[in-house]
PABA-324416 format. One record per residue: residue in one letter; x, y, z of N, C-alpha, C, CB in turn. Coordinates in steps of 0.2 Angstrom, whole numbers, plus 5000, padded with zeros to 4 digits. Glycine has a CB too. Layout:
AXYZXYZXYZXYZ...
# end
This chain:
X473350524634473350574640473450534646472650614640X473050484648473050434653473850404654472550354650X473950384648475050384648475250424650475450374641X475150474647475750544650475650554656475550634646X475050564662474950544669475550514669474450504671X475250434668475650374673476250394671475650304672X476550404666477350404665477650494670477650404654X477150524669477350574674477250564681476850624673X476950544682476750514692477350444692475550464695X477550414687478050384690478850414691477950324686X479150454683479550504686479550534692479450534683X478850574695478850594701479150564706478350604701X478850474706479050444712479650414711478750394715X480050414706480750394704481250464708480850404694X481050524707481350584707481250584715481050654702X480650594723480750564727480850514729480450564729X481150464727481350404728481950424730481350354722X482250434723482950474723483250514727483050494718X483050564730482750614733482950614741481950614731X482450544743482450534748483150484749481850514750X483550454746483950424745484650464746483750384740X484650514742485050554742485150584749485050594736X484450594754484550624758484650594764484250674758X484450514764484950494769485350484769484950464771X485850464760486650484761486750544764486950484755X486550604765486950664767486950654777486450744764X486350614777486050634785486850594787485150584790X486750544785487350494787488150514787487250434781X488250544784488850624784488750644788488850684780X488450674792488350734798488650694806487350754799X488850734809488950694815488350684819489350734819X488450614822487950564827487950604834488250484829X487550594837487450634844487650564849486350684845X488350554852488350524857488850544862488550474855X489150514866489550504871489950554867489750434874X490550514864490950534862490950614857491050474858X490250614855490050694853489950764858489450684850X489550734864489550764868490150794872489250734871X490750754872491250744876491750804874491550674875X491750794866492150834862491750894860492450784857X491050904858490650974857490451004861490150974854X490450984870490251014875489551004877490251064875X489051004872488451014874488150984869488151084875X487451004870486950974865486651034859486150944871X486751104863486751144860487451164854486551194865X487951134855488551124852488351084845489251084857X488251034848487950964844487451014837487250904852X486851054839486651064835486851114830486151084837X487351164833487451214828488051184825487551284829X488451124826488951064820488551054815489150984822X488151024815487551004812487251024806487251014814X486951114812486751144807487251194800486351194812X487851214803488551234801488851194795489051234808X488551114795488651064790488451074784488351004792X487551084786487151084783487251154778486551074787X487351194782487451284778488051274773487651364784X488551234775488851224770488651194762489151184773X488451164764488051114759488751064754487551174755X489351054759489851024755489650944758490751064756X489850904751489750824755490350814757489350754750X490450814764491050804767491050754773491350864769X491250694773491150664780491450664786491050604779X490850704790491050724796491550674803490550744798X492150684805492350654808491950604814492650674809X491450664817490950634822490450574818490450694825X490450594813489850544809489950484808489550564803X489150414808489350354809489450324804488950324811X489350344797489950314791490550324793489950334785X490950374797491350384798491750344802491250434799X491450334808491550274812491750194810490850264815X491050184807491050114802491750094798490250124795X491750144794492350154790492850134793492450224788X493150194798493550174801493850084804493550224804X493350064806493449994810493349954802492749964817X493149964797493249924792493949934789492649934787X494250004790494749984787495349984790494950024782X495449994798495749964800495849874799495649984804X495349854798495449764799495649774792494649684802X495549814786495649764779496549794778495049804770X496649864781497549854783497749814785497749894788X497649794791497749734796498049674792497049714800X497349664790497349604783497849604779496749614777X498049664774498249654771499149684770497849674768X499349704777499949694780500149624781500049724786X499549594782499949514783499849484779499949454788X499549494772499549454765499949454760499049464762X500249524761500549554755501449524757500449644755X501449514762502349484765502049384761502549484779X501749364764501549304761501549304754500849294763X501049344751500949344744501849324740500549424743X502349394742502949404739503249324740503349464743X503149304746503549234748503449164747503549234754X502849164747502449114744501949084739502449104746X501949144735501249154730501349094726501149234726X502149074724501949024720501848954721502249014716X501748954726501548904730500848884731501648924736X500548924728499748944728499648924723499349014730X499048844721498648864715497948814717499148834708X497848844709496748814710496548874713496448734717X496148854717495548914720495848964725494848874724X496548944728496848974733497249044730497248934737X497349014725497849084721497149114717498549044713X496849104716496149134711495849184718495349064708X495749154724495449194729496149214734494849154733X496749224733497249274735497149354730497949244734X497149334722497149364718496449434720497149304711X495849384719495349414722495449474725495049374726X495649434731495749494738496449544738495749444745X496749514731497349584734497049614728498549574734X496749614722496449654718496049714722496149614714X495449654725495149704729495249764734494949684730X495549744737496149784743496449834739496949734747X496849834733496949894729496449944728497049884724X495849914724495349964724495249984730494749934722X495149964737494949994741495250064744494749944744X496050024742496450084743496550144742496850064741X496250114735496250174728495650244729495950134720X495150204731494550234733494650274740494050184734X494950264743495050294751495550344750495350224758X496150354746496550414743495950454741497050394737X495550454736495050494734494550514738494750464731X494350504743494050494751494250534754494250434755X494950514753495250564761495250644757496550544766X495050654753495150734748494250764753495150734735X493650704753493150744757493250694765492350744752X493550704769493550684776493950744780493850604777X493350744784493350794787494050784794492650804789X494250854799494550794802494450864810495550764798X494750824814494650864820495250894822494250824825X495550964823496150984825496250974832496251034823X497050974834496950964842496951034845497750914845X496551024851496351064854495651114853496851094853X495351104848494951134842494351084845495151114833X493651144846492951084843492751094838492251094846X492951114834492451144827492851104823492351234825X492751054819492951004813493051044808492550954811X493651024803493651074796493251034791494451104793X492851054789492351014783492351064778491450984786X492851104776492951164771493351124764493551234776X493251094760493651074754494351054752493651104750X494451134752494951144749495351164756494951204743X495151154762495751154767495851084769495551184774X495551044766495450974769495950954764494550934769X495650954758496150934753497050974753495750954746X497051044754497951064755498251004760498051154760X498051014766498150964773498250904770497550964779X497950864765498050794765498650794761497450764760X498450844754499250844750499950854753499250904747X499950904758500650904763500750864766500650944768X500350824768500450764774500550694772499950754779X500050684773499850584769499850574762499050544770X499750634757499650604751500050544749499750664745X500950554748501350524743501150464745502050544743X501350474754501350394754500750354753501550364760X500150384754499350344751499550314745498650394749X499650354741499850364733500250284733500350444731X500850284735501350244733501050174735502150264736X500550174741500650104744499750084740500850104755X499350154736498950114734499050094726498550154736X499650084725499950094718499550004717501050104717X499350004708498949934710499549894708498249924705X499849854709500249794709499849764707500449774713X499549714709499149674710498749654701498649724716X498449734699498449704692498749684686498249724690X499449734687499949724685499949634686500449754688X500049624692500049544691499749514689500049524694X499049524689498649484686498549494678498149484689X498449534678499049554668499449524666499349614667X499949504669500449474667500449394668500949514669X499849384671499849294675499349284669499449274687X498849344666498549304660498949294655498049344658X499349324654499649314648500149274648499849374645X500349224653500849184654500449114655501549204659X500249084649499749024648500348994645498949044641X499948914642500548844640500648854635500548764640X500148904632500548924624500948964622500148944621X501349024628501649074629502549014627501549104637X502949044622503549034621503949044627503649054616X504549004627505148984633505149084633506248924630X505649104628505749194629505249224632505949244621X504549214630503849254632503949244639503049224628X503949184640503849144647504249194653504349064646X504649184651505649224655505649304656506449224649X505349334650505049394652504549394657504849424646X503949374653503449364660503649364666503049294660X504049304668504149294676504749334676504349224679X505449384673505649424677504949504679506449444673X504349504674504049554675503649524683503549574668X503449474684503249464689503449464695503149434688X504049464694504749454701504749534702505849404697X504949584695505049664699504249674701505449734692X503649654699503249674702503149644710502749654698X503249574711503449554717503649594722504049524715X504349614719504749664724504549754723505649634721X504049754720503849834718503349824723503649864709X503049764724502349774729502749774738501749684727X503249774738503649784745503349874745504849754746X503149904741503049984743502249984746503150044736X501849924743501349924749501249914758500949874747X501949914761501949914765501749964769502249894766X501950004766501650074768501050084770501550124763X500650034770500050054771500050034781499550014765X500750014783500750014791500450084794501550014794X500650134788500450214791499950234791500750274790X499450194787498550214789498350164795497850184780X498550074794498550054801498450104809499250014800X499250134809499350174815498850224815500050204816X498550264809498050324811497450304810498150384806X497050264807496650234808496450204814496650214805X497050154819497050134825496850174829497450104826X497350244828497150314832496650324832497450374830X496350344827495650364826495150324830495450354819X495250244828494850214829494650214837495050164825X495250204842495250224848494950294850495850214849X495150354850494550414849493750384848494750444843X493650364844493050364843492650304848492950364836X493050254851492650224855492350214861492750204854X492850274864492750314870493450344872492450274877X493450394871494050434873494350424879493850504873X493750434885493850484891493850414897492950564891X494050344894493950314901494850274898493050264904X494950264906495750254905495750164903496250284914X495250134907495250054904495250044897494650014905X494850084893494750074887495550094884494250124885X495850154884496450164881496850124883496550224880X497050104889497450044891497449964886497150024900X496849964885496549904882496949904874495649904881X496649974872496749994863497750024864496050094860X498050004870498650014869499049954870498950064872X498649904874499049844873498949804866498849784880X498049824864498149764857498649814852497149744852X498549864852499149894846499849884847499149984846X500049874854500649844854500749784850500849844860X500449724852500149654851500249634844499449644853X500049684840499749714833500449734828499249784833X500849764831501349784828502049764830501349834829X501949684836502449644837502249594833502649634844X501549564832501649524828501749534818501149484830X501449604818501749614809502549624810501449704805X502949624814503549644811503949564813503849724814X503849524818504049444816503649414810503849384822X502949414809502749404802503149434796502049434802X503149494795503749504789504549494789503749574789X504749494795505249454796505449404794505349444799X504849354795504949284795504849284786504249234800X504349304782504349294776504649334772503849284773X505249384776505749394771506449354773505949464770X506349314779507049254780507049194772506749194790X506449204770505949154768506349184757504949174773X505949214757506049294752506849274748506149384757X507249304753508049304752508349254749508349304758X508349184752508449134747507949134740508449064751X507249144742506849134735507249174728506049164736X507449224729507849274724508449254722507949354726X508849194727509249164723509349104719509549164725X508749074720508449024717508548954725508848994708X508748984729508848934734509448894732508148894736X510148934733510848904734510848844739511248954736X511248824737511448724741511648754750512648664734X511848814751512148844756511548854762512548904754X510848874758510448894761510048874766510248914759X509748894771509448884776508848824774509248944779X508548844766507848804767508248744764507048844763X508848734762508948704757509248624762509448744749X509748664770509948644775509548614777510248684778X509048644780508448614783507848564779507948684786X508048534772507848484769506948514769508148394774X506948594767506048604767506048624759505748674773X506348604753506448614748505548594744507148584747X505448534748504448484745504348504751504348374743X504548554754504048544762503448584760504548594771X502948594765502048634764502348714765501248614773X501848724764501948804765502048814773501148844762X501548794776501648814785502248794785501048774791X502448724785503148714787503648754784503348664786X503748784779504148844778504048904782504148854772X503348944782503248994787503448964793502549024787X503348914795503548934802504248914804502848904807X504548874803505348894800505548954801505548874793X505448994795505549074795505449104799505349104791X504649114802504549134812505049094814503749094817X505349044816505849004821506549064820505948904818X506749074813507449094810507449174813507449074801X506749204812506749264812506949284821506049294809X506449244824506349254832506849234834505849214836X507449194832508149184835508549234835508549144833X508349264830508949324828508549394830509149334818X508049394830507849454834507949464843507049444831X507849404846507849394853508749384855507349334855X509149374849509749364852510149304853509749394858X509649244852510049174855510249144847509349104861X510849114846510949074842510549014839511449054843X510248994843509648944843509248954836509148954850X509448904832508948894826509448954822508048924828X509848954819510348994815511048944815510549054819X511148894809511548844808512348884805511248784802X512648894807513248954804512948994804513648964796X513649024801513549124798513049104794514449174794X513049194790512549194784512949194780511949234783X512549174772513149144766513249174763513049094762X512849234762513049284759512849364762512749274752X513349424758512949494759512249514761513049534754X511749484756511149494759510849444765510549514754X511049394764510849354773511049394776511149284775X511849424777511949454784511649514786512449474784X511449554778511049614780510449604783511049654774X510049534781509449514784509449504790509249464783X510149484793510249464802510149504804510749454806X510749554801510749614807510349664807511449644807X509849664804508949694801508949664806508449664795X508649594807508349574813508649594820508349494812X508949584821509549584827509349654831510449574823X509349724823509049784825508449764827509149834821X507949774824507249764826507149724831506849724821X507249664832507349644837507549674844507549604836X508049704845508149774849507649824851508549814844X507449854845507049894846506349874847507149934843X506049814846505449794850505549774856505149754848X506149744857506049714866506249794869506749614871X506449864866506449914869505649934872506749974863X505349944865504649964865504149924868504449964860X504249854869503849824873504049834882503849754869X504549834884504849844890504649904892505349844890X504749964887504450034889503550054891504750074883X503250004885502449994886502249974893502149954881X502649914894502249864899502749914907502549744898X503249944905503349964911502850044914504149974910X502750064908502350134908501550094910502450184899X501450054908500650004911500550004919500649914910X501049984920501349944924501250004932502249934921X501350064928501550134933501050144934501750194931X500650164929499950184929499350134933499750164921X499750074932499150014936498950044942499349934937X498350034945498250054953498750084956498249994958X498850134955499250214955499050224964498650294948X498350234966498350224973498550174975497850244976X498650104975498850064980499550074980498650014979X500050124975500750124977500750184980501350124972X500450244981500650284984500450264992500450354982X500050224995499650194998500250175002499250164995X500950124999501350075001501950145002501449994994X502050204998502550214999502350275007502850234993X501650295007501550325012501650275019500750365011X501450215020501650185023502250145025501250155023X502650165020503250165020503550215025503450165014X503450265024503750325026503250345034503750385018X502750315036502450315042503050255047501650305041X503150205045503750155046504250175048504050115043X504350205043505050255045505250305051505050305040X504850355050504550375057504250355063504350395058X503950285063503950285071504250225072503450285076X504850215069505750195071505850255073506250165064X505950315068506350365071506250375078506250435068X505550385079505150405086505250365092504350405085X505450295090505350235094504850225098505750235097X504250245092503450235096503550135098502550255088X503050135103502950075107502550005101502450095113X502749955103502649905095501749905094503049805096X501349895099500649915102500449965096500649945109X500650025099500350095096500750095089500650165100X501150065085501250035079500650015076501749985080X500649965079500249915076499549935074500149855081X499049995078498650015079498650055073498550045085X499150095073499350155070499150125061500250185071X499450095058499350025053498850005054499749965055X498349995057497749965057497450015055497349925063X497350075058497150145056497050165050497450185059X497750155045497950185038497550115034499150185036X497550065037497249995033496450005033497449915035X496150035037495450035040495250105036495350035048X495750155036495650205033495450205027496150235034X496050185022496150195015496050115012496950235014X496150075014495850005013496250015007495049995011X496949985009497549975006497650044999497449875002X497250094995497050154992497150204994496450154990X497850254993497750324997497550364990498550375000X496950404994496850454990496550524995496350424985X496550584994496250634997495550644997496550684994X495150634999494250634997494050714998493750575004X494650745001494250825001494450844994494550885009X495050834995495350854987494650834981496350794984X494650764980494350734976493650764973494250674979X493250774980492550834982492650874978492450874989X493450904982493450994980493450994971494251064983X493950944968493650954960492950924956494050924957X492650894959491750914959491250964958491550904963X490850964955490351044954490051014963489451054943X489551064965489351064970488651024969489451134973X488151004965487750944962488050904961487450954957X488650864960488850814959488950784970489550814952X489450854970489650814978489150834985490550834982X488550854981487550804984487650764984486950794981X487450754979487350684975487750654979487450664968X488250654979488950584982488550564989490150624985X488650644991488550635001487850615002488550725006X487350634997486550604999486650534997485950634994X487050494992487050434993487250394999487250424989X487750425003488350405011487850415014489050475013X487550485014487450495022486450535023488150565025X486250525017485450555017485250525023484950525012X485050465024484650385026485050435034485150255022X485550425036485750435042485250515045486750445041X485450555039485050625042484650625044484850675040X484050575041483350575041483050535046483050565036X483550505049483450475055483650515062483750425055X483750575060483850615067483250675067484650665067X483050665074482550715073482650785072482150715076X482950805073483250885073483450905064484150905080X483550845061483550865054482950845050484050825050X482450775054482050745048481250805045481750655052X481350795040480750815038480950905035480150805044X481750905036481650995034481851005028482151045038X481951065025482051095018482751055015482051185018X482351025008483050985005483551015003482850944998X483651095004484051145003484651135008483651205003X484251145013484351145020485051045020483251135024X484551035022484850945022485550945017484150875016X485650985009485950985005486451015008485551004999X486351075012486951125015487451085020486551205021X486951045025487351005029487850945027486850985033X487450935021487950865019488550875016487650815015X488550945015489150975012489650985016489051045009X489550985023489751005030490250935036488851025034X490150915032490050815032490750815034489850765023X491150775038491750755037492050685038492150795040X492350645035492250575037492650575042492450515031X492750525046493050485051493050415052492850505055X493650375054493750305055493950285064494350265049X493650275068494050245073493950185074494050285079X494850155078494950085079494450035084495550095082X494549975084494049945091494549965096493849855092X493950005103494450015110494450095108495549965111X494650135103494550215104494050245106494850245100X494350295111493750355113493450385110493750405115X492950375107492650425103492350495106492250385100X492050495111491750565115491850525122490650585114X492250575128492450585133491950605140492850615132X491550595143491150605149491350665150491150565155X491050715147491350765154491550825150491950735160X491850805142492250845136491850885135492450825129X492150925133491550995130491450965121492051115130X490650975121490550925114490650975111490050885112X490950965105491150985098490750985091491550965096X490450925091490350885084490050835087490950855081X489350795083489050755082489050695078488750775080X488950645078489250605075488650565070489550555081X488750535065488250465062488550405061487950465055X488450355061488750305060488650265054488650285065X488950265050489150245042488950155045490050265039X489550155047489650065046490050095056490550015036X489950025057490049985063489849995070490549995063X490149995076489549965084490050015087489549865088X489850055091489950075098489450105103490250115097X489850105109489550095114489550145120489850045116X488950165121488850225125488850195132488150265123X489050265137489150215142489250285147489850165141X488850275156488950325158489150245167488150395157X489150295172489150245177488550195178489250275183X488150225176487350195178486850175172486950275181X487350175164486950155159487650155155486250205156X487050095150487550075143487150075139487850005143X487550075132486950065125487250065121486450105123X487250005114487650005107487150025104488049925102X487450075099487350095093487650065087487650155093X487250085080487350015076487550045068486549945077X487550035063487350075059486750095058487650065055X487050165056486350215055486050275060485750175056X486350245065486350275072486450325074486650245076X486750365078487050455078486950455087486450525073X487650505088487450545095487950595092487550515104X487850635102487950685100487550775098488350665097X487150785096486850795092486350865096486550725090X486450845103486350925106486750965107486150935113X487550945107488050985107488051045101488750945108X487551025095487651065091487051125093487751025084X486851125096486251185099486551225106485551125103X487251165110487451205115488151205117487051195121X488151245122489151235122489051185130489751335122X488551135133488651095135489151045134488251075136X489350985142489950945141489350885140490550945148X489950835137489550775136489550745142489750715131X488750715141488650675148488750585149487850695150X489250575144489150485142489950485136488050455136X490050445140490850415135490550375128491550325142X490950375124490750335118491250295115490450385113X491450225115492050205114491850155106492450165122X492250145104492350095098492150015100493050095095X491749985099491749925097491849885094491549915096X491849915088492249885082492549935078491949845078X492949915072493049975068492350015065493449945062X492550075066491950125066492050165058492050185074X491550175055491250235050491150275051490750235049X491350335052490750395055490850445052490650415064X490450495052490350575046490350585054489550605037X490550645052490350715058490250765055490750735063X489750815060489850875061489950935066489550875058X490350955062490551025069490051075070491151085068X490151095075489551145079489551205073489851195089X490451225074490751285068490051295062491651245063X490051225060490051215052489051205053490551125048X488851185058488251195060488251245060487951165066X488151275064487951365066488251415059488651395075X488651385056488851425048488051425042489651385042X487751345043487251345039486551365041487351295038X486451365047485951385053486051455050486251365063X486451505049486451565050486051595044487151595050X486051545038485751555032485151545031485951535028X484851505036484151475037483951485045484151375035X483651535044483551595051482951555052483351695051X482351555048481751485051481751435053481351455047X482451365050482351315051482551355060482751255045X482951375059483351385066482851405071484051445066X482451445072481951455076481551385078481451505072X481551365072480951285071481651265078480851225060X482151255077482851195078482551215087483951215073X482751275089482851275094481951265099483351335094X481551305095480951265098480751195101480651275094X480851175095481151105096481451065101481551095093X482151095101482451085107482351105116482851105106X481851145117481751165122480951135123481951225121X480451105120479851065120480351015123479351045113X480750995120480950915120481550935129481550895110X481850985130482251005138481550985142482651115139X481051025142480551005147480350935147479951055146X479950935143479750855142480350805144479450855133X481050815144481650755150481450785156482650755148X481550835157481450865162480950835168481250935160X480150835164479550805168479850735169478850805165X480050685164480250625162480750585168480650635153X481150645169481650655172481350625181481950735171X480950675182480550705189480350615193479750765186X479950605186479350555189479850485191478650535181X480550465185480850435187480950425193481150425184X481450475197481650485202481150475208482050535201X480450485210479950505213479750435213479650555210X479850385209479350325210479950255210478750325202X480750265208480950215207481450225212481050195199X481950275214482350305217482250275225482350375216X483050235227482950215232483450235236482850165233X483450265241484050305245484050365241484950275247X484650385245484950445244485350445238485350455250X485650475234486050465228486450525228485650455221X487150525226487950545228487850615220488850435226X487850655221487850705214488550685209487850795218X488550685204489250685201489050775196489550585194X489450735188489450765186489250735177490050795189X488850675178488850655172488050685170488950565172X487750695175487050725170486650685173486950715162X486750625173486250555177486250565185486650465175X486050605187486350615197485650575199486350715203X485350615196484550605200484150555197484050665200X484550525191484050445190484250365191483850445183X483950335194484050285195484450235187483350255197X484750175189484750135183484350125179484950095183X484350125170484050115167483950085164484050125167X483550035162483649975156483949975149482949955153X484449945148484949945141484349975134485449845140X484350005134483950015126483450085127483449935122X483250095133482650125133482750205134482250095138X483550225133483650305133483950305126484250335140X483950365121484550365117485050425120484350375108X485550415114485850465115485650565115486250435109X485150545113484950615111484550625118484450625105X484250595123484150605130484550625135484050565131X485250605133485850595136485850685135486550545131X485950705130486250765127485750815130486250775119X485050805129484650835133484550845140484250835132X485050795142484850805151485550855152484950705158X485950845148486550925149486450975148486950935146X485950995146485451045145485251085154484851015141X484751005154484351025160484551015169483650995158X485250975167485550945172486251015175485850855169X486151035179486651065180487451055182486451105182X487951065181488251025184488551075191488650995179X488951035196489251055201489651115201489551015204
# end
């Protein structure tokens, strides 16, 4: 009885064992929740019903999102790879190979078959994604029609096993095999040889696997595909001098190497192996690129010539394809810094046409360089394709620090704050421009991003630094400024309009009660401020203007701001 138990409770844990085993193979099928999943299913709630949609299936199909799927792919890309540049070798110099090097070639093209063989079988359950489509077909028998119509044959042909054939036939040609056994043997070996040239085929899982393989490691940024389009080019200029070179190589082997021939000319008849491959590289790259160099005569027979003028074409059509990649790179590269060169081009143009003054040239140019920093691009455009949370965020990064140092904004509703920065408009001026005029009717307020200017009336001065702001009562009144504001240096600055104030002010009726209360504590309080100066420091008589400052003496560099300024226009009337 005690036995029947144990052999029962161990079945049991055999059968979860199994169990659990089988059901992390399935998890591992399913698609992975990443970037790349997100990107292409939309959401997270997408993400689940793939999943779940998998699962109700209940077919073992491996999902293109999923990370066997992934893995796979980068594994058989490199064993393609591999085996596009083994199998030109193999034909060209396999008998070149012996001991452990021919045993471990043998190995690995055996193996490579199998794998082949297995991945034809494979692609009947791999799922795939359609263009345009989020929803993957993980359905059987659609996966499998689709395969048949498209990729089967050639899977089929290029996973044909050679390979054993050969080795079948390399067992059976031992020292004990007779001269006729022998002769058979090696013409079986030679049409297997030349029957294994239909494994090239397997260039066309290379290219879709590469495809794939780029998909899945991030779609959606443009460095990445730039990268996965230079190594694929790289990739498929060195497999086709590599095959080239070991069928320069090939050609004479099939005729037993005639007295006429290139290897036989070049005295590499006991040469090593590399020294023959790279000979053939030398032979192929002369005839592909065009120069005579390394090409002793004509060729000696029909198929040498037909080998040239192979090359000669190929050759052709990669310095096509590589000219056309690196010129299309080329385009693409820093895209704004040319429209940048040609907009300033075409600003040259015109003020030649204008016969603006060489000065105001020069400015003009500093302007577009200070502006756009050698980069044109549209920043309102840029914004406007943004959700309205993302260009917060941007502006609270620019310009938060700046708001919250004014008092008429600090401390109010982040809603509020959030409306204004939307309101925002950049501006650059030169060192030496006006920025606010004495006496202008103010429009707009200013912060200062990056750089120094200088406030300035007859009777006071003051730099502003970054961080800084004036201006800033005009947006409460339709008073003139009472102080010039000129550039120091190249200047930063966001602004805002009264317009665009008073539009957000209209939606927040409290803050605006609060705003103007504010401002009118703060008119009295200069007002008294105002009084006492004039009463205790004032000496003579003083001349009235029109800046705002009539009735106060000079004042020490630092001890008014801008926002004082703005409030004595308020309370200062003018003439």
């Amino acid at each position: 009885m005690d036995t029947r138990v144990y052999m029962g409770r161990r079945a049991s844990r055999r059968a979860s064992s199994f169990s659990g085993i089988k059901k992390s193979i399935y998890n591992s099928l399913l698609p992975q929740f990443n970037k790349q999943a997100l990107f292409i299913l939309g959401s997270e709630t997408a993400f689940k019903n793939e999943c779940n949609r998998q699962k109700a299936s209940g077919h073992w199909v491996i999902h293109p999102l999923s990370t066997l799927r992934h893995y796979y792919v980068m594994f058989m890309v490199w064993i393609t790879f591999l085996n596009l540049i083994s199998i030109p070798m193999e034909i060209a110099y396999s008998e070149e190979a012996y001991g452990m090097a021919r045993k471990c070639w043998k190995v690995f093209n055996v193996a490579s078959d199998t794998i082949f063989m297995v991945d034809v079988i494979l692609a009947f359950r791999m799922g795939s994604l359609t263009d345009g489509s989020q929803i993957a077909v993980i359905d059987p028998k659609t996966i499998a029609n689709d395969y048949l119509r498209s990729w089967f044959i050639p899977d089929a042909l290029s996973s044909f096993p050679v390979d054993f054939v050969i080795t079948i036939a390399d067992a059976f040609n031992t020292d004990d095999t007779t001269s006729l056994q022998g002769a058979k043997i090696m013409r079986i070996l030679m049409f297997a040889r030349i029957l294994s040239l239909v494994r090239l085929l397997r260039v066309s899982r290379l290219v879709r696997f590469f495809s794939e393989f780029e998909q899945m490691s991030n779609a959606n940024l443009e460095g990445v595909r730039v990268f996965f389009r230079i190594i694929g080019l790289f990739m498929m200029m060195f497999i086709l001098c590599h095959w080239n070179g070991c069928i320069q190589y090939f050609v004479p082997l099939l005729s037993s190497f005639p007295e006429e021939c290139w290897v036989q000319t070049e005295h590499l008849m006991n040469a090593t192996t590399g020294e023959k491959y790279t000979f053939g590289i030398f032979r192929a790259l002369s005839h592909m690129i065009g120069i005579s160099y390394g090409a002793e005569g004509p060729p000696t027979d029909e198929v040498e010539l037909w080998i040239v003028m192979t090359s000669m074409v190929s050759g052709a059509l990669m310095y096509t394809v590589m000219v056309a990649n690196a010129a299309a790179m080329m385009t693409n590269v820093d895209a704004p810094a040319k429209i940048y060169k040609n907009k300033v081009s075409h600003l040259e143009d015109y003020m030649s046409y204008r016969r603006l003054p060489k000065p105001l040239r020069r400015r003009i140019i500093d302007y577009y360089q200070a502006r756009y920093a050698g980069k044109w691009f549209d920043e309102r455009e840029i914004l406007g394709l943004l959700s309205k949370s993302l260009k917060e965020e941007i502006l609270n990064v620019l310009c938060a620090s700046m708001l919250d140092n004014t008092p008429i904004f600090n401390g109010r509703d982040p809603s509020f704050i959030n409306a204004i920065l939307l309101q925002l408009r950049y501006e650059v001026f030169l060192e030496g421009d006006v920025i606010v005029r004495q006496n202008a009717p103010g429009d707009r307020m200013f912060f200062i991003e990056h750089g120094q200017v200088l406030v300035a009336t007859d009777s006071f001065k003051k730099e502003l630094r970054d961080g800084d702001y004036f201006g800033e009562i005009c947006l409460l009144t339709s008073g003139k400024r009472v102080a010039s504001v000129t550039a120091v240096s190249t200047c930063h600055l966001f602004s805002l309009s009264v317009e665009s104030f008073n539009r957000v002010l209209s939606c927040f009726p409290i803050i605006h009660n609060d705003i103007m209360c504010a401002a009118k504590k703060r008119q009295l309080d200069l007002n008294n401020a105002g009084q006492e100066h004039g009463s205790d420091h004032l000496a003579g008589p003083s001349k009235e203007s029109t800046s705002g400052l009539v009735d106060l003496p000079l004042i020490e560099k630092g001890s008014l701001s801008d926002f004082d300024f703005d409030m004595m226009n308020m309370t200062t009337p003018n003439p």
